[in-house]
N, C-alpha and C positions, 0 to 999 in steps of 0.2 A: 202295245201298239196294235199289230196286226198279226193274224196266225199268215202264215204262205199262201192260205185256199183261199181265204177273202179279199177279194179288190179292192182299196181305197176309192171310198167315193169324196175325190175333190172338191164337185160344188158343196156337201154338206160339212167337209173338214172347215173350208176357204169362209162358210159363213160363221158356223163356230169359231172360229179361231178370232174374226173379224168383232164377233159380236160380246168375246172371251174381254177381246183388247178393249172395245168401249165400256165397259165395266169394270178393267182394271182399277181407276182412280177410288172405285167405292169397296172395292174389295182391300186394297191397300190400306186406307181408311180404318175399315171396319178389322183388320187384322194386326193396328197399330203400329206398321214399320212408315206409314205417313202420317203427321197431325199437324195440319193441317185448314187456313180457314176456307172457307167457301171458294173467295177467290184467286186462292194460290188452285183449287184443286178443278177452278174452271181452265186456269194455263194449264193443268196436267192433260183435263180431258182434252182442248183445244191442240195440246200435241199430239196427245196420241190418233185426233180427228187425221190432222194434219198425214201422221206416217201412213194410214191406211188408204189415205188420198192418193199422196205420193206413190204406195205400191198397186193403187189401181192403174194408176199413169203408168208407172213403169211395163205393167202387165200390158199395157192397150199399145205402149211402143214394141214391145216385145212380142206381140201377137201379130205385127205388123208384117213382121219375115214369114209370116209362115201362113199368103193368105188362102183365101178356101175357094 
């Protein structure tokens, strides 16, 4: 992960992680634990769109306690 001395940089984890999750359904895929046709693996992306939504909402309520 991290040694002690180095500070986690957030915004570059938060879009890695973001942009990890939208290419999961091809990396699945390409890894064979999905097979998958075209349009099962547009619901896959179309969920996984969905939870990164959701956790940007949840983040922008959540940001709300604490404003600046």
């Amino acid at each position: 992960m991290t040694d002690n001395n180095t500070p986690i940089c957030y915004p570059f984890l938060h879009g890695y992680l973001e942009q990890a999750l939208r290419g999961l359904p091809y990396d699945l895929v390409r890894e064979g634990f999905l097979l998958v046709d075209r349009s099962e693996q547009d619901k896959l992306e179309k969920l996984i769109d969905e939870k990164i939504k959701s956790a940007h909402k949840a983040e922008r309520e959540h940001a709300k306690q604490y404003p600046s």
